[in-house]
GUKOL-864067 format. One record per residue (C-alpha): residue number from 1; chain; x negated, y, z. Coordinates in steps of 0.02 Angstrom, whole numbers, plus 50000, padded with zeros to 5 digits. Last residue first. Layout:
! GUKOL-864067
pos NUM | unit A | east X | north Y | up Z;
...
This chain:
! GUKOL-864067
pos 151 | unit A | east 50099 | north 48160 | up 47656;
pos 150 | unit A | east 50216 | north 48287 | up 47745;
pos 149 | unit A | east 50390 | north 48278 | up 47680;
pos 148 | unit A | east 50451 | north 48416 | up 47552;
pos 147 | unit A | east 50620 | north 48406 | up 47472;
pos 146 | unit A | east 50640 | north 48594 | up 47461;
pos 145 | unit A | east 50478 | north 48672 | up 47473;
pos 144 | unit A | east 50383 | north 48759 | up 47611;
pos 143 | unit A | east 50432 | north 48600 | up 47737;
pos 142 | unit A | east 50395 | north 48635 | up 47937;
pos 141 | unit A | east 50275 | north 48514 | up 48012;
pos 140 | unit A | east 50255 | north 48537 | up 48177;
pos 139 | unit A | east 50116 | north 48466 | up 48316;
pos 138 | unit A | east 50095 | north 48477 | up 48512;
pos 137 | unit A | east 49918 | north 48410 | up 48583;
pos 136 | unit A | east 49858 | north 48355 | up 48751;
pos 135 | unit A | east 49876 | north 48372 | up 48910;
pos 134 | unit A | east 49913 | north 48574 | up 48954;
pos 133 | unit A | east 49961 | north 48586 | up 48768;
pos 132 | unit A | east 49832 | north 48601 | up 48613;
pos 131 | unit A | east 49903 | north 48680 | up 48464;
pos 130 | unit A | east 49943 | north 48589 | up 48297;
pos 129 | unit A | east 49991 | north 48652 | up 48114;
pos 128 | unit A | east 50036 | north 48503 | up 48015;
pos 127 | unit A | east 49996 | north 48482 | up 47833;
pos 126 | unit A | east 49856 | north 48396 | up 47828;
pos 125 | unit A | east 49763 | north 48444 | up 47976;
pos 124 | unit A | east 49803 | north 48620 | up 48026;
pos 123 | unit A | east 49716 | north 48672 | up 48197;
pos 122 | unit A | east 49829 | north 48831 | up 48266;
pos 121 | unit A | east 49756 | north 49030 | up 48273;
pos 120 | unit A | east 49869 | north 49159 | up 48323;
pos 119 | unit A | east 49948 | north 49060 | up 48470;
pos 118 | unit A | east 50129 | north 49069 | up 48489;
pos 117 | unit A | east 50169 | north 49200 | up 48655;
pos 116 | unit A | east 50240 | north 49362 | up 48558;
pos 115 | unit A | east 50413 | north 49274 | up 48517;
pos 114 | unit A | east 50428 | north 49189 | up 48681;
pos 113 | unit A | east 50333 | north 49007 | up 48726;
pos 112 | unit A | east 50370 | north 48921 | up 48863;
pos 111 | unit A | east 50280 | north 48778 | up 48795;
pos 110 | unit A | east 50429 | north 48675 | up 48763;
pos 109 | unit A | east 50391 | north 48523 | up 48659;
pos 108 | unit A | east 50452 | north 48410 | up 48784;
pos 107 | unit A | east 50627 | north 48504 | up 48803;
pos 106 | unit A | east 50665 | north 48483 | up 48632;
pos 105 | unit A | east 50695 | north 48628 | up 48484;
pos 104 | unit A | east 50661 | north 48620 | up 48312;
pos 103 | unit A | east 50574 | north 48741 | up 48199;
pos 102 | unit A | east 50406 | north 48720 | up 48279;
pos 101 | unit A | east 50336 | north 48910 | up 48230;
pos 100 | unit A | east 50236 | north 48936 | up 48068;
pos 99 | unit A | east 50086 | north 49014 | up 47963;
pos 98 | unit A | east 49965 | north 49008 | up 48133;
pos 97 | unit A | east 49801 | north 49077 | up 48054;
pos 96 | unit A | east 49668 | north 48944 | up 48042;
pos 95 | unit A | east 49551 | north 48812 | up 48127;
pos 94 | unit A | east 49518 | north 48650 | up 48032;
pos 93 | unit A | east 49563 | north 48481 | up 48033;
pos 92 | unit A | east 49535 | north 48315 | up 47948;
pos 91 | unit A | east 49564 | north 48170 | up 48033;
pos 90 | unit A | east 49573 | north 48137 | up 48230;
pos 89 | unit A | east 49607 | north 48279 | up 48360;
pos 88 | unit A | east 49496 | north 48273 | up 48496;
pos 87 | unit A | east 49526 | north 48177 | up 48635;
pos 86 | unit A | east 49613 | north 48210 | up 48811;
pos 85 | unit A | east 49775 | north 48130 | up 48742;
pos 84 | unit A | east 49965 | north 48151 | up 48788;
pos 83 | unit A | east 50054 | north 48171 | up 48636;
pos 82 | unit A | east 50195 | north 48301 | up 48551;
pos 81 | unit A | east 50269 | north 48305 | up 48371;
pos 80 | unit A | east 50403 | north 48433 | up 48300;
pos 79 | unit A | east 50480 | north 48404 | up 48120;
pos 78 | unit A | east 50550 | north 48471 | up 47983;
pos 77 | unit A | east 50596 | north 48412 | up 47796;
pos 76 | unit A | east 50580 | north 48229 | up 47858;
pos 75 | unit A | east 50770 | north 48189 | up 47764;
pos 74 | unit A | east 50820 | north 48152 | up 47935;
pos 73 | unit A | east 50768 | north 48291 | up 48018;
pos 72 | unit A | east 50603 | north 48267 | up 48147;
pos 71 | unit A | east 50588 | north 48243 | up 48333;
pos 70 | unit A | east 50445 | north 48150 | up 48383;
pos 69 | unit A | east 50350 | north 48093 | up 48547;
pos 68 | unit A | east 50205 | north 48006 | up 48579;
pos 67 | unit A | east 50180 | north 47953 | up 48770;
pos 66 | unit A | east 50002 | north 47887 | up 48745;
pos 65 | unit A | east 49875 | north 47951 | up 48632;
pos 64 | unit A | east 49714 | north 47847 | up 48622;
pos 63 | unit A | east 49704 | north 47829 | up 48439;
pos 62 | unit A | east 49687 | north 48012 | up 48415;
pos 61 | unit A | east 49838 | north 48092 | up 48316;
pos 60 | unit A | east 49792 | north 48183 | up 48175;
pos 59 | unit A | east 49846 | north 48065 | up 48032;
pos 58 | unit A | east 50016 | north 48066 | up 48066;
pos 57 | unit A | east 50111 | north 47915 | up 48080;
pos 56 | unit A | east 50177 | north 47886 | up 47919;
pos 55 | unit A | east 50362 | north 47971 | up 47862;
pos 54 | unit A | east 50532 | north 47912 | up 47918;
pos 53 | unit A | east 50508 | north 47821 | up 48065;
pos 52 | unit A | east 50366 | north 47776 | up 48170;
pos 51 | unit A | east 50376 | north 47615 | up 48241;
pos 50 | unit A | east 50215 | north 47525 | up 48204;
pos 49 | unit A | east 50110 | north 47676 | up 48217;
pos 48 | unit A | east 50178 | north 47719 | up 48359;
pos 47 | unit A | east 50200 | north 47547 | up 48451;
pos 46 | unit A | east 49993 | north 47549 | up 48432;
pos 45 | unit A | east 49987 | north 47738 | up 48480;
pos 44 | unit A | east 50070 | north 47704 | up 48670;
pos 43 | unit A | east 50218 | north 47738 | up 48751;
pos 42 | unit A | east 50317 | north 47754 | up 48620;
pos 41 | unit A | east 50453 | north 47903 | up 48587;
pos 40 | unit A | east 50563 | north 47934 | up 48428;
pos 39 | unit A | east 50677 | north 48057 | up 48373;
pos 38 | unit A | east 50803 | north 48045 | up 48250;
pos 37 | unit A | east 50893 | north 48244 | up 48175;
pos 36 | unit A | east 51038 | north 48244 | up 48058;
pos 35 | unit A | east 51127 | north 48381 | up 48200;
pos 34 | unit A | east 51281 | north 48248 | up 48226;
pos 33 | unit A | east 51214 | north 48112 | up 48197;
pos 32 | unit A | east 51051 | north 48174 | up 48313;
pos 31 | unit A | east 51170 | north 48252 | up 48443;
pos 30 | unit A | east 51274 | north 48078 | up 48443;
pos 29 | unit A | east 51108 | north 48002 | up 48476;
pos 28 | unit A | east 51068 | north 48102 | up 48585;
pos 27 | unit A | east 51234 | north 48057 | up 48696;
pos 26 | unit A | east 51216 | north 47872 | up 48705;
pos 25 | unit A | east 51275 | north 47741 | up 48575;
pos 24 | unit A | east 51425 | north 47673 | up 48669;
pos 23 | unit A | east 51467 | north 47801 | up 48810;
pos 22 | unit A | east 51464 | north 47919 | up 48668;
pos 21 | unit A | east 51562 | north 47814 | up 48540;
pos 20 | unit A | east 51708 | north 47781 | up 48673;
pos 19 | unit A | east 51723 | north 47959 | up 48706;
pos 18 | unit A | east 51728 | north 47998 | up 48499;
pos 17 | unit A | east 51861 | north 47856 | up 48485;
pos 16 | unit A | east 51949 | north 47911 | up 48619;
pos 15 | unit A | east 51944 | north 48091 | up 48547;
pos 14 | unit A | east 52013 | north 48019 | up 48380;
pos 13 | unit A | east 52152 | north 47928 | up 48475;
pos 12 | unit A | east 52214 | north 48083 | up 48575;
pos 11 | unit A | east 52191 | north 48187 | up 48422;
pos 10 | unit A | east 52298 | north 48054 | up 48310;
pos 9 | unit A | east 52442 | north 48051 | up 48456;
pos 8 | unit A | east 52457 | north 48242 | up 48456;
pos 7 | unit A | east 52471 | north 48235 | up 48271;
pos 6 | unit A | east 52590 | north 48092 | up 48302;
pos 5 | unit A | east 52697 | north 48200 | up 48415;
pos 4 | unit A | east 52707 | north 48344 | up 48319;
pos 3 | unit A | east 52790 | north 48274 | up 48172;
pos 2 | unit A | east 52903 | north 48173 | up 48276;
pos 1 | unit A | east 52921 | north 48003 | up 48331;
């Protein structure tokens, strides 16, 4: 076999192996290996709270929320939240300047926003910034320091 031939054969193999991977585990989660991003989604706040990974569930979302979504990094350093409620946010909050943008992108936490369209004034409970959405509330956390997770 020649040189060229098992460098052709290794490609074919590794690219098998990648096909065989993404019909096994599912594309996102290839994109979240690959991008060291997890997301999460529960239908309801009790399988949140139990299932949440990463960090606590956080403290702002009402007890009543129902399709709970997240998409954070790995290491918790960013993250994007969005939930169905038609409560009030729960904890600690208070109205300020927007500081921040969500930093990651998913198609459930698109508000068809532009650069001029974020709101200039977002709740920030803890250390989450949060605007309300068309049925219910979209929260990000983006870190300030290296390391930093939201507590």
């Amino acid at each position: 076999m020649s040189r060229f031939d098992s460098a052709t054969s290794a490609a074919v193999a590794f690219g098998a192996g990648i096909l065989l991977v993404g019909t096994l585990a599912g594309c996102s989660q290839i994109d979240d290996l690959l991008s060291q991003e997890h997301r999460e989604q529960f239908p309801a706040y009790a399988e949140a709270a139990e299932g949440w990974v990463g960090v606590d569930i956080p403290d702002w979302i009402p007890d009543d929320a129902t399709d709970l979504r997240n998409l954070a990094t790995v290491d918790e350093t960013v993250s994007v939240v969005r939930v169905v409620t038609d409560s009030e946010l729960a904890g600690s909050c208070e109205e300020v300047a927007r500081r921040g943008i969500p930093a990651l992108a998913a198609d459930w936490a698109d508000l068809g926003w532009d650069t001029t369209g974020f709101p200039d004034e977002v709740q920030r409970c803890g250390d989450y910034e949060i605007t309300p959405t068309d049925d219910g509330w979209l929260g990000w956390f983006n870190a300030t320091e290296p390391g930093q997770t939201p507590g």
